[in-house]
C-alpha positions in Angstrom: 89.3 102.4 82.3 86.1 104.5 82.7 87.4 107.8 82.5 88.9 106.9 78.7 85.2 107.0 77.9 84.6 110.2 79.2 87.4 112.0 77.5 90.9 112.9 78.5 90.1 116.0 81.3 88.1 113.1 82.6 91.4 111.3 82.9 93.2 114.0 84.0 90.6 113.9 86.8 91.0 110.6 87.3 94.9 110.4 87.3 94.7 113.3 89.9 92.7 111.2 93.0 94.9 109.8 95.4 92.3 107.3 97.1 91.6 103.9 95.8 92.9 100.3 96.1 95.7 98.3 95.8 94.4 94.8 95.0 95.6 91.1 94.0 94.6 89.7 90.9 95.1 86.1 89.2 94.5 84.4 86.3 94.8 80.7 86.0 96.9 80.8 82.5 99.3 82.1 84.5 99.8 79.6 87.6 101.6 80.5 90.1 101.7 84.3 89.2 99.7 87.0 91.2 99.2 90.3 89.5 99.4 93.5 91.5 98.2 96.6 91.1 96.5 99.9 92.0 93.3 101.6 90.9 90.2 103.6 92.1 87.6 100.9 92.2 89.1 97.6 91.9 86.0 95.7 90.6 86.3 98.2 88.0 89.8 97.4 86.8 88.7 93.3 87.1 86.1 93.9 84.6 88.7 95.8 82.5 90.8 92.6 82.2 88.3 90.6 81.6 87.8 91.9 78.3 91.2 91.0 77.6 90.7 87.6 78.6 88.4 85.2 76.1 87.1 83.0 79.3 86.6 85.7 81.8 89.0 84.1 84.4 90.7 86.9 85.9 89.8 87.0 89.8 90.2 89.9 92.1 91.3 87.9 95.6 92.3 90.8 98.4 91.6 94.6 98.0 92.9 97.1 100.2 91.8 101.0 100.9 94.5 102.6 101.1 94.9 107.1 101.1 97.2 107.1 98.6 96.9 104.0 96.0 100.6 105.2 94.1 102.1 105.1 97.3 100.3 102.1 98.5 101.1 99.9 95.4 104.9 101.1 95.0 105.4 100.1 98.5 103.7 96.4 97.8 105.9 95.8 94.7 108.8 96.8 96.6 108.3 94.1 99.2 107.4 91.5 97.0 110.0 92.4 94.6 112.5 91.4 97.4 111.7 87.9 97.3 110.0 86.5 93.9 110.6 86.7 90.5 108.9 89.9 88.8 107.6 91.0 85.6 106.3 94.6 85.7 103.0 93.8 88.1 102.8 90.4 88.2 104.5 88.3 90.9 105.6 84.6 91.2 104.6 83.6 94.1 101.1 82.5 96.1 98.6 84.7 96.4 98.3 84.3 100.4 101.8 85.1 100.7 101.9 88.3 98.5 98.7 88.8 100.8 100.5 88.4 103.9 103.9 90.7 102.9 101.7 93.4 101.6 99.6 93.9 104.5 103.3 94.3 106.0 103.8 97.7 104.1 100.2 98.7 103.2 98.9 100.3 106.5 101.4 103.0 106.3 99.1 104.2 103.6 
């Protein structure tokens, strides 16, 4: 995260924006799995997990804008929570379904 760089009233700054992204991520070491999340600049956050990956094979597949990206991605685990297996962010199911069920719940914001 870029604003660990800067120092932590950077962060502060940073943890305080409400705009961003809540995106879908995979990884094929994990097929079958979609990862889930929220940030302010999802290309960002994919070259943060990259660096956590040897091969460089995370891909960032759907991004949405969203007013509140808390909100947003709270509501998107919520509905694919209801019908997949879960472990924290990531989700077992395909990526054009989790695609399809969060653009469902992520207009409202």
């Amino acid at each position: 995260m870029l604003a660990k760089l800067f120092g932590w009233k950077t962060q502060e700054v940073y943890n305080q924006v409400k705009e961003g992204s809540v995106y879908i991520m995979e990884n094929p070491a994990w097929k079958g799995w979609v990862k889930v999340g929220m940030a302010i600049d999802p290309t960002d956050r994919l070259k943060n997990y990259q660096t956590s990956s040897p091969f460089r094979d995370y891909t960032l597949l759907y991004s949405y804008e969203v007013n509140d990206r808390r909100a947003g991605e709270t509501a998107a685990h919520a509905r694919l929570a209801k019908e997949c297996d879960n472990i924290n962010e990531w989700f077992r199911l395909p990526a054009a379904i989790a695609n399809e069920m969060i653009l469902e719940v992520i207009h409202e914001y």
